[in-house]
C-alpha positions as CSV (number, residue, x, y, z in Angstrom):
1,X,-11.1,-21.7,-16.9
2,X,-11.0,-25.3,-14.9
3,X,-9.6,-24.8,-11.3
4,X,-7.7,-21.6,-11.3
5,X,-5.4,-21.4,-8.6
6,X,-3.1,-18.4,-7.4
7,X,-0.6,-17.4,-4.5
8,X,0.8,-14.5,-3.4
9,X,3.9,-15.6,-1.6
10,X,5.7,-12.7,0.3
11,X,8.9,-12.6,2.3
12,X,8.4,-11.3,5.8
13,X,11.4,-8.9,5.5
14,X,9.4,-6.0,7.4
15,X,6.1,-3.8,5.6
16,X,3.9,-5.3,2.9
17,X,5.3,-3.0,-0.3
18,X,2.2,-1.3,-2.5
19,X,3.6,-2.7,-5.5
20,X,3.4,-6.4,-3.7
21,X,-0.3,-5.5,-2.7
22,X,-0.9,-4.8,-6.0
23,X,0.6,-8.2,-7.0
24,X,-1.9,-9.9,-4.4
25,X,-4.7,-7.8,-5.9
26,X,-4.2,-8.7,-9.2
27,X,-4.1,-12.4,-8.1
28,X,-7.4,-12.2,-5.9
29,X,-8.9,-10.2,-8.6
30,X,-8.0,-13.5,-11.2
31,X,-8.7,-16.1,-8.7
32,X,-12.3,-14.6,-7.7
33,X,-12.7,-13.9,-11.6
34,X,-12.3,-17.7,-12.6
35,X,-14.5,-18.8,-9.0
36,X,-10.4,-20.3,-8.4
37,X,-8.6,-20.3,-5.0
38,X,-6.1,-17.6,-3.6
39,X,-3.2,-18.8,-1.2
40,X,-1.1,-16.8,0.9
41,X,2.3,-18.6,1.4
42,X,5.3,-17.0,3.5
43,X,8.7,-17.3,1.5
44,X,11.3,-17.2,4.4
45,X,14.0,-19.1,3.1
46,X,16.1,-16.2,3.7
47,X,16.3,-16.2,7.7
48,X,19.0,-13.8,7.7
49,X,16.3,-11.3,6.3
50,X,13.5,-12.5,8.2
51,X,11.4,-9.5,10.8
52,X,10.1,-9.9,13.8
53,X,6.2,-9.2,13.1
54,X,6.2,-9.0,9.4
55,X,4.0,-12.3,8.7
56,X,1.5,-10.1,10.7
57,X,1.9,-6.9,9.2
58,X,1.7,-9.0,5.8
59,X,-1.8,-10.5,6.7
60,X,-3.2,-7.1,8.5
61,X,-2.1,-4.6,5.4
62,X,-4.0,-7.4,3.4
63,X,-6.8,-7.9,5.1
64,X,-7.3,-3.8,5.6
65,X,-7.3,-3.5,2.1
66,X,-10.2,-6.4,1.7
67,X,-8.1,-9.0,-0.2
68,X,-9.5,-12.1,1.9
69,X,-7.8,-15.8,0.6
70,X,-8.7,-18.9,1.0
71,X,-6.0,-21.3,2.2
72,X,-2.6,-20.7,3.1
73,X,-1.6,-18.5,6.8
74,X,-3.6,-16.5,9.0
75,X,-3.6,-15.0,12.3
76,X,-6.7,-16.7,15.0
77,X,-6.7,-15.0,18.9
78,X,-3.1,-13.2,18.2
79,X,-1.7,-16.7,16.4
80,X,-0.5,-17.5,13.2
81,X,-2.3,-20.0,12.3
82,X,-2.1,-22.2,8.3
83,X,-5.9,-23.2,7.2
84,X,-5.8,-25.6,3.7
85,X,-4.9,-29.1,2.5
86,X,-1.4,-28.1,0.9
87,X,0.0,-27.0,4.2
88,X,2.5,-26.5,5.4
89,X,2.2,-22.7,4.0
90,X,5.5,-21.7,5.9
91,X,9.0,-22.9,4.0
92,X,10.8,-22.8,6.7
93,X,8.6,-25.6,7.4
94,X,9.1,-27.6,4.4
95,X,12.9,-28.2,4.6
96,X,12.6,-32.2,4.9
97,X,10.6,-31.8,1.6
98,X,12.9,-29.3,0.1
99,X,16.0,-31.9,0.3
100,X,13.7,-35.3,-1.2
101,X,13.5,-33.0,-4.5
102,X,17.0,-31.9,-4.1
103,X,18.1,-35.6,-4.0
104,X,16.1,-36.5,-6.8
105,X,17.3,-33.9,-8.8
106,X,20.7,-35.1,-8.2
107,X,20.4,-38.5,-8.6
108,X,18.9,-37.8,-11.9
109,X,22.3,-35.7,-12.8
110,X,20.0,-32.6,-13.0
111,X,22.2,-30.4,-10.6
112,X,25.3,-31.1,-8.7
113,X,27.6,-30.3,-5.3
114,X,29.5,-27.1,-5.2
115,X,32.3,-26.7,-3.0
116,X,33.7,-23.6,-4.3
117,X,34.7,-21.2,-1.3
118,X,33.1,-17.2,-1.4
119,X,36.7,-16.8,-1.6
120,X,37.2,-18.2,-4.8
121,X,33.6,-16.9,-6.0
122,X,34.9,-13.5,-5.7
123,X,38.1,-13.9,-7.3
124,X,36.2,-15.3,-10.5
125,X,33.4,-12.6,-10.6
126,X,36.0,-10.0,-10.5
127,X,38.3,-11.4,-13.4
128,X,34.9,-11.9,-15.4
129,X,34.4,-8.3,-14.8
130,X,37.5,-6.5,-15.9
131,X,37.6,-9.0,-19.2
132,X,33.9,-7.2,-20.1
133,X,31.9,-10.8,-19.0
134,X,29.0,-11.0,-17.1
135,X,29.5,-12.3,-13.8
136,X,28.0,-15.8,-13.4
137,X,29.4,-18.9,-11.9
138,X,32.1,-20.5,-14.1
139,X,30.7,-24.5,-13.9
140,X,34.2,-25.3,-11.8
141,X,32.4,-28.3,-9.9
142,X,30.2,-29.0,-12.8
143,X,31.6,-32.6,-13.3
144,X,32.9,-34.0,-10.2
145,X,31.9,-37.6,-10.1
146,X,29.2,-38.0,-7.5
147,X,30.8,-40.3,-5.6
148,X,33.5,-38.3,-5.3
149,X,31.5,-35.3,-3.7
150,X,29.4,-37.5,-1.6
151,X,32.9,-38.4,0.0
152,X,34.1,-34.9,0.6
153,X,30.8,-34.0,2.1
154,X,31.3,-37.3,4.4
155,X,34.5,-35.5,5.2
156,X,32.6,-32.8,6.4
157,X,33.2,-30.0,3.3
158,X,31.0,-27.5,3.5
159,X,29.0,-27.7,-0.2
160,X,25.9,-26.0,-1.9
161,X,23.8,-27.7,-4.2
162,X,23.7,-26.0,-8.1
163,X,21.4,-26.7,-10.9
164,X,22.9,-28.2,-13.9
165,X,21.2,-26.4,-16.7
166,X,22.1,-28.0,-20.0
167,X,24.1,-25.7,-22.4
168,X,23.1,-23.7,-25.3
169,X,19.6,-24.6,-25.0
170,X,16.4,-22.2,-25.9
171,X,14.0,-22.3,-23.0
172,X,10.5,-20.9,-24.2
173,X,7.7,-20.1,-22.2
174,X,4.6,-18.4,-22.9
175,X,3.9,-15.5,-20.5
176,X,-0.2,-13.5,-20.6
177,X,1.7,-10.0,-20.2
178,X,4.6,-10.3,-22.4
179,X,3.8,-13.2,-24.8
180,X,6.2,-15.7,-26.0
181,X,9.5,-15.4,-24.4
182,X,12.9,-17.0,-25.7
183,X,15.8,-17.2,-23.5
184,X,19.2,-19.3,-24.1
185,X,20.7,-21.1,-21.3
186,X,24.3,-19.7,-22.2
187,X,22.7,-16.6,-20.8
188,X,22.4,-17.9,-17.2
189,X,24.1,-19.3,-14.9
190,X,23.8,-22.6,-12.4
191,X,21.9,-21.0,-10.0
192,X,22.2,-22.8,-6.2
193,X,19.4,-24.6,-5.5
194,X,20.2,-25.4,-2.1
195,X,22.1,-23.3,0.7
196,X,24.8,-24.3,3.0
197,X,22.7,-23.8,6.0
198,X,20.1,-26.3,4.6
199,X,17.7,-24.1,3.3
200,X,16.8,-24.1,-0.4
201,X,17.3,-20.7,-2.2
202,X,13.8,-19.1,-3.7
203,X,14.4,-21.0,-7.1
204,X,14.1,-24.8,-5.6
205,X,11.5,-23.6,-3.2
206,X,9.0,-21.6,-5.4
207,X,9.2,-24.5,-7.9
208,X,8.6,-27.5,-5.8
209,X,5.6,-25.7,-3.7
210,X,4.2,-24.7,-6.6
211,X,3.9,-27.6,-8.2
212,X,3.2,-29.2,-4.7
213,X,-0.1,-26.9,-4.0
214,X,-1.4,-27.3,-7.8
215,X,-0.6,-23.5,-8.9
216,X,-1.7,-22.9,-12.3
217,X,-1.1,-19.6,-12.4
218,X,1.9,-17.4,-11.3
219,X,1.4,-13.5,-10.9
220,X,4.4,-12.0,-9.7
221,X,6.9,-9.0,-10.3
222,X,8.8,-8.6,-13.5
223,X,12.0,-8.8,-11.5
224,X,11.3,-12.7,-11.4
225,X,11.4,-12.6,-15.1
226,X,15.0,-13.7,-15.8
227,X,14.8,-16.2,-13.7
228,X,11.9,-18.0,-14.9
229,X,13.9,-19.8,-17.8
230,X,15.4,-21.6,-14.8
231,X,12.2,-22.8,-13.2
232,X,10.5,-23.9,-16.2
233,X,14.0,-26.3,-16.8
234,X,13.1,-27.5,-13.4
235,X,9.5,-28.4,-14.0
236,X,10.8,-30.2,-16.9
237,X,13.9,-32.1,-14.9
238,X,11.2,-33.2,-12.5
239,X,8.7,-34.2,-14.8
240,X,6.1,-31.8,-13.9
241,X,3.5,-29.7,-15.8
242,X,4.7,-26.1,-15.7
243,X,2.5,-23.7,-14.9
244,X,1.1,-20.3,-17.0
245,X,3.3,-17.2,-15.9
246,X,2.1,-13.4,-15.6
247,X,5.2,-11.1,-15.3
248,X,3.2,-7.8,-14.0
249,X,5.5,-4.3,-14.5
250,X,7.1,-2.4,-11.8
251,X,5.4,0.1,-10.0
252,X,7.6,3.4,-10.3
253,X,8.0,6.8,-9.3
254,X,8.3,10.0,-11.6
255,X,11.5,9.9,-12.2
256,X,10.6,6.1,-13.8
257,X,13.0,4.7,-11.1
258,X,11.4,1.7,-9.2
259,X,9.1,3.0,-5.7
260,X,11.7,3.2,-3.0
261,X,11.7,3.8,0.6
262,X,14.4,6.7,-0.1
263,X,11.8,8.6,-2.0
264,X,9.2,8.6,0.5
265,X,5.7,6.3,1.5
266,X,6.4,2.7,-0.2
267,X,4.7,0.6,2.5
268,X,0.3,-0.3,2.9
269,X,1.5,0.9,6.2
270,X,2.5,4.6,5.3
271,X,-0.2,5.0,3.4
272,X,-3.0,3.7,6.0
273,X,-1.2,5.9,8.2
274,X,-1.5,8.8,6.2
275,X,-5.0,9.0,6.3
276,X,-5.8,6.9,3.0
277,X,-9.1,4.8,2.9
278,X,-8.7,1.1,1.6
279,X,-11.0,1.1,-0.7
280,X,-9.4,4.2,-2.5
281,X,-5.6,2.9,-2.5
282,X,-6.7,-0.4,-3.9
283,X,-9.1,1.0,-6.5
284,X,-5.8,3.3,-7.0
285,X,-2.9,0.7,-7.4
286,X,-5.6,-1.4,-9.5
287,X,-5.0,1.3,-12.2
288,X,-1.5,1.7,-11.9
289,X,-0.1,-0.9,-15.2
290,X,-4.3,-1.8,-15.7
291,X,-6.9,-0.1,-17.4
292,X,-10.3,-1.9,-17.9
293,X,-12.4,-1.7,-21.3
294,X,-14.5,1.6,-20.3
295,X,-11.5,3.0,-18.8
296,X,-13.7,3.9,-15.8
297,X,-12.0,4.8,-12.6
298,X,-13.6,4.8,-9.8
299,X,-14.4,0.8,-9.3
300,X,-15.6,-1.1,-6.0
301,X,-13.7,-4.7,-6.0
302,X,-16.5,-6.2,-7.1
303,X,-16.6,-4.2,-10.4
304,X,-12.8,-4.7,-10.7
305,X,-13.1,-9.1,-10.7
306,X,-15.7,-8.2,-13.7
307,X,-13.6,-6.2,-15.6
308,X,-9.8,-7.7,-14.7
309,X,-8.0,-9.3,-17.4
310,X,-4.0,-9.7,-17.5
311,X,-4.4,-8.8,-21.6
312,X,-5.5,-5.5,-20.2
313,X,-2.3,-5.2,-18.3
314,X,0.7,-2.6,-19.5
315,X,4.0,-4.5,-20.7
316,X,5.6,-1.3,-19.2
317,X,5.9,0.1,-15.4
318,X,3.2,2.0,-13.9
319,X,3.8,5.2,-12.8
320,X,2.2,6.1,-9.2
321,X,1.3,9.2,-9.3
322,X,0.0,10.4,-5.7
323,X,-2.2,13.3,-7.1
324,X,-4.3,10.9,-9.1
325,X,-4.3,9.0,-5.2
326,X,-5.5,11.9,-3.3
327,X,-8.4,12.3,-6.1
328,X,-9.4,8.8,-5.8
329,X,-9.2,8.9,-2.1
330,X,-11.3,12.5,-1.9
331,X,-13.8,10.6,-4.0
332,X,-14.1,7.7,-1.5
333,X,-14.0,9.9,1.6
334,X,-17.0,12.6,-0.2
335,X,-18.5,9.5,-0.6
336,X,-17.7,7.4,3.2
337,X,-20.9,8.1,5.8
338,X,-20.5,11.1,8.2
339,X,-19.8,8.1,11.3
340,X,-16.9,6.0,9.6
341,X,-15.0,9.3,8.6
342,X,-15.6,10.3,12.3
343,X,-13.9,7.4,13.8
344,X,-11.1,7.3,11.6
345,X,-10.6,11.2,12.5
346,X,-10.5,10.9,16.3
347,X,-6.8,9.5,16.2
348,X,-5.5,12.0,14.3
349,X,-7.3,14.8,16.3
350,X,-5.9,12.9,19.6
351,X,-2.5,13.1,18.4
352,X,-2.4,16.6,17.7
353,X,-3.7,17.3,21.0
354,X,-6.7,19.1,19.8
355,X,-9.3,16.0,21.5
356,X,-9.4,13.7,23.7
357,X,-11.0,10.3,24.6
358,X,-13.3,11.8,26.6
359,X,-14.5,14.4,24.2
360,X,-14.8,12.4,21.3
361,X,-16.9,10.2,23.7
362,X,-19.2,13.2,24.3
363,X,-19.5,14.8,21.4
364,X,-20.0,12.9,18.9
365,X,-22.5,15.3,17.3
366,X,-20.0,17.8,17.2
367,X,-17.3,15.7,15.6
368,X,-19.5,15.1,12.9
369,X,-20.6,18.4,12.1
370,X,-16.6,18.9,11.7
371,X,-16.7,16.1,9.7
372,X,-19.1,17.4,7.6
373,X,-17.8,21.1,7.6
374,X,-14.2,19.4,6.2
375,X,-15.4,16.5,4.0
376,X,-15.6,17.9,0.5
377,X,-12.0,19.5,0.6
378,X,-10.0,16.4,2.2
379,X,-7.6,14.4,0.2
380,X,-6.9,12.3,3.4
381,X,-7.8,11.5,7.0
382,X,-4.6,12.6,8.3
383,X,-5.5,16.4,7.2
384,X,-8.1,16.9,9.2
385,X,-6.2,18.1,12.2
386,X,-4.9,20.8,10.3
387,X,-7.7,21.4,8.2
388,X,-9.9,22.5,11.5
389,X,-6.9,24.0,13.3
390,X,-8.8,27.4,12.7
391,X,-11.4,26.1,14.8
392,X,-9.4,25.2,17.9
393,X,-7.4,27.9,17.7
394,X,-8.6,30.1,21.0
395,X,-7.6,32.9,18.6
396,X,-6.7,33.7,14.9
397,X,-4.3,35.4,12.6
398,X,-6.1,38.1,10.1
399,X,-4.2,39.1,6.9
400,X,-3.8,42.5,6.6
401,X,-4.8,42.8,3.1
402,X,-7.6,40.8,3.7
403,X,-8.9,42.9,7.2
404,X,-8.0,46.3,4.8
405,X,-10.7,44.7,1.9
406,X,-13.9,43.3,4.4
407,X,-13.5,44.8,7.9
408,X,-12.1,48.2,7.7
409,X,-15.2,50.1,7.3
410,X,-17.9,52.1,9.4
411,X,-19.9,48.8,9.4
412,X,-17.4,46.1,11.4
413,X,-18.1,47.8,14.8
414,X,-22.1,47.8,14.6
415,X,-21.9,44.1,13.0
416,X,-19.0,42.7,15.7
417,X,-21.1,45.0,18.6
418,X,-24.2,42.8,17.5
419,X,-22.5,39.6,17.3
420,X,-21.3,39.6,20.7
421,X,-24.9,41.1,22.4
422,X,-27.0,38.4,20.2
423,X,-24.8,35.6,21.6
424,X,-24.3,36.5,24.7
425,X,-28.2,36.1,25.3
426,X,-28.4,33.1,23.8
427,X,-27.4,30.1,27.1
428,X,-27.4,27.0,24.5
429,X,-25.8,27.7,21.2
430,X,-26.9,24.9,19.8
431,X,-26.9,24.0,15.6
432,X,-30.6,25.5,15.3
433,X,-29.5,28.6,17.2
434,X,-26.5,29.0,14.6
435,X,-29.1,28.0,11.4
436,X,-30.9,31.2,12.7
437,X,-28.1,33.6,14.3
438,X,-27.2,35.3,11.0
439,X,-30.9,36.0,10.1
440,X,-30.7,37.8,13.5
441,X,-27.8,39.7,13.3
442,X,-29.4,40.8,9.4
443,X,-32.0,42.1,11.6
444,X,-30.5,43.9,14.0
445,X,-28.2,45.9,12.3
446,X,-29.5,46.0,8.8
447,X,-26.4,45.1,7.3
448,X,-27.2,42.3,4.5
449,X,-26.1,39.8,1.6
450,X,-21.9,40.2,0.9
451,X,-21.5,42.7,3.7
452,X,-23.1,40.8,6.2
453,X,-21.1,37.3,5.4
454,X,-18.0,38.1,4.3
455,X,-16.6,40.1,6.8
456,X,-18.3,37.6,9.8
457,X,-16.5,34.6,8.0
458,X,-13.4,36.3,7.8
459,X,-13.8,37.9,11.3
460,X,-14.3,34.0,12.7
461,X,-12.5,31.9,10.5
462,X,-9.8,34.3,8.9
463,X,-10.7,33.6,5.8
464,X,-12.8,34.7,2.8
465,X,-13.8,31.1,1.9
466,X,-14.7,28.0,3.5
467,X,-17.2,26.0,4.8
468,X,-20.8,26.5,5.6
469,X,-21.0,29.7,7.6
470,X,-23.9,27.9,9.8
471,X,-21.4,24.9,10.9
472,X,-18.6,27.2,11.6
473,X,-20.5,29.2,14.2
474,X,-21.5,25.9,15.9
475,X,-18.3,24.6,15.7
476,X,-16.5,27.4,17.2
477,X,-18.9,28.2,20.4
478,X,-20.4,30.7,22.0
479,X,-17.1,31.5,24.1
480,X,-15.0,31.5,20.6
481,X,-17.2,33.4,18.4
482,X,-17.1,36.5,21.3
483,X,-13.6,36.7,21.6
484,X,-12.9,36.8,18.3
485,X,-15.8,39.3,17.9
486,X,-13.9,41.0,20.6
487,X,-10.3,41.0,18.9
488,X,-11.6,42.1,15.5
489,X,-12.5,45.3,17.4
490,X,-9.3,45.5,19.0
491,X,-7.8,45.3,15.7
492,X,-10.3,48.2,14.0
493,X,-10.0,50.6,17.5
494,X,-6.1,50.3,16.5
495,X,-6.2,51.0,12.9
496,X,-8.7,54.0,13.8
């Protein structure tokens, strides 16, 4: 495919949505596919909408997930910066350009002033409704002569500029997800084209930069679907080559209701936060409305640009299901080295309270035997804190049941007796004193196999099952492993 080039073009309304990364990952994965470019434009047309901070958040939730672009905006020492020959990459930055097209498109009788108050809007929207129509703008200032509106605008009436669709017209487009598509123009309405603050509304503004920065392919949300008849009229009113479209289906929850911020974690943002690796929510959302060939999972980008194709792509919404997440993610963590899962743990530990800078400074070592310990039974980053809560603890809970079944027998006070008088010998318990201690304690007391582990583990930890039993008494400490030693007998003196 000659010269394949793609856009992901956001609005910076606040967080970067997963089903809009998943919109630029499909694009990057097409782009890189056909050796094409991938821009990042900022759709801001909308200033009432516009956030403080969200062109940022945009790039940093994109760049954290390893979709890089090649033209469009970027941040340089703390500044937004725009890198490519198609610039500007900002709309609100393209307004003088915005109204040449506008013009044109008048001049050519292709749309038209509007000076229809939001007063009289209303009114007609309503009557359409209780007579069963759709609501859609009725043409009222479809044929005022043009010099006639250019005067009332001299005469300072406020006015918005409407395309003049022609009527009763099939507009056909072919789209890679859907196929063909046929939809009448007595279905739509003049949409505005151009606000009365000056700025164009999404449907002038995606058309002209389009065309403007040579997109030949647009990947975007099915919601854009009903509008697209509109666009292509455009590219034909200006004389253009349209473009190939790729509709891509919603992203939804359970209940098949679009992903939500009411129903919980929508954002990149929630999701880095909660502990989830890049790699894995990518490889994740990948799957969510694509499958490739060998239906294999578990993909690094690199796999996914070989195996992406938009015929592959489901014509209905995705379901995101977060267990299927957490799997993929478990995978990628099992998988991440001992030091990276380590560094993405300390500010979780930190904020719990359980660390702090200075210890993770220090004890490194440590942190990644707890690293290790927890590893194969995380589904995120974020669960680590509670996860090794049994290991800060200065003390622990034992289940009754579960003292009753392993540690309520002759045998608890010589094993807890020897436990304490091995370790109190030992000055630094260190991991090869803890590879050994156990072999020790066999020796001492004679107590062996299931009746030596089993009740130490749940004496220490609380617990019948868990991590390696040599980690555990490393983590925990010579101070630890006493008094917990120490309260086990408490416990067994009592029931006695």
């Amino acid at each position: 495919m000659d010269n394949v080039r793609v856009r992901f073009a956001p609005s910076p309304t606040g967080y970067l949505h997963i089903g809009g990364l998943r919109t630029a990952l499909y694009n990057y994965l097409f782009a890189r596919q056909n050796k094409g470019n991938f821009i990042l434009r900022i759709e801001d047309t909308d200033q009432t909408r516009f956030v403080e901070g969200a062109i940022e958040n945009l790039i940093n939730s994109l760049l954290w997930a390893g979709i890089s672009y090649d033209e469009g905006v970027f941040i340089e020492n703390g500044k937004i910066v725009e890198k490519g020959e198609f610039g500007p990459y900002i709309q609100s930055k393209r307004l003088d350009i915005y109204q040449k097209y506008v013009d044109e498109l008048i001049e050519k009788g292709h749309a038209y002033y509007c000076f229809c108050t939001k007063e009289r809007l209303d009114k007609v929207r309503e009557e359409q409704k209780i007579s069963g129509q759709i609501p859609r703008y009725d043409g009222f200032c479809r044929n005022i002569p043009l010099e006639e509106a250019k005067e009332r605008i001299k005469k300072g009436e406020e006015y918005v500029v409407r395309l003049k669709l022609p009527l009763n017209r099939d507009i056909n487009f072919y789209d890679m997800v859907r196929g063909h598509i046929t939809i009448n123009t007595s279905d739509m309405d003049d949409q505005v084209l151009l606000k009365s603050d000056g700025f164009p509304t999404y449907h002038l503004a995606v058309v002209v930069d389009d065309h403007l920065m040579g997109i030949t392919h647009i990947v975007r949300g099915e919601e854009w679907l009903p509008s697209t008849p509109k666009h292509i009229y455009l590219y034909e009113a200006f004389g253009w080559e349209k473009p190939t479209y790729v509709h891509l289906p919603t992203v939804l929850n359970k209940d098949r209701k679009k992903l939500s911020k009411r129903q919980g974690d929508v954002s990149v943002e929630d999701f880095r936060n909660k502990g989830y690796l890049p790699e894995a929510l990518v490889n994740y959302l990948a799957l969510v409305g694509w499958s490739p060939e060998d239906n294999q999972e578990i993909m690094s980008l690199e796999e996914m640009v070989e195996k992406f194709s938009f015929e592959r792509v489901s014509k209905t919404g995705g379901i995101f299901d977060i267990d299927k997440l957490n799997w993929i993610n478990s995978h990628y963590i099992r998988t991440s080295s001992t030091e990276r899962i380590r560094e993405l743990a300390i500010p979780y530990l930190i904020n719990e309270n359980l660390i702090d800078e200075k210890f993770a400074k220090e004890n490194e070592y440590w942190l990644d035997c707890l690293v290790d310990t927890l590893k194969e039974n995380l589904n995120t980053i974020a669960e680590i804190p509670q996860k090794s809560m049994f290991i800060f603890a200065e003390q622990i809970d034992i289940d009754k049941d579960l003292f009753d079944q392993h540690l309520n027998n002759d045998n608890t006070p010589i094993l807890m007796n020897a436990i304490i008088e091995e370790i109190q010998n030992i000055d630094n318990f260190n991991i090869d004193e803890a590879k050994t201690f156990m072999k020790k304690i066999q020796q001492k007391t004679g107590i062996k196999g299931k009746n030596l582990f089993m009740p130490t583990r749940v004496a220490l930890t609380g617990s019948e099952h868990g991590p390696e039993l040599v980690n555990i008494l490393f983590l925990l400490g010579k101070d630890k492993i006493i008094n917990r030693a120490r309260n086990v007998l408490k416990i067994y003196s009592g029931i006695i």
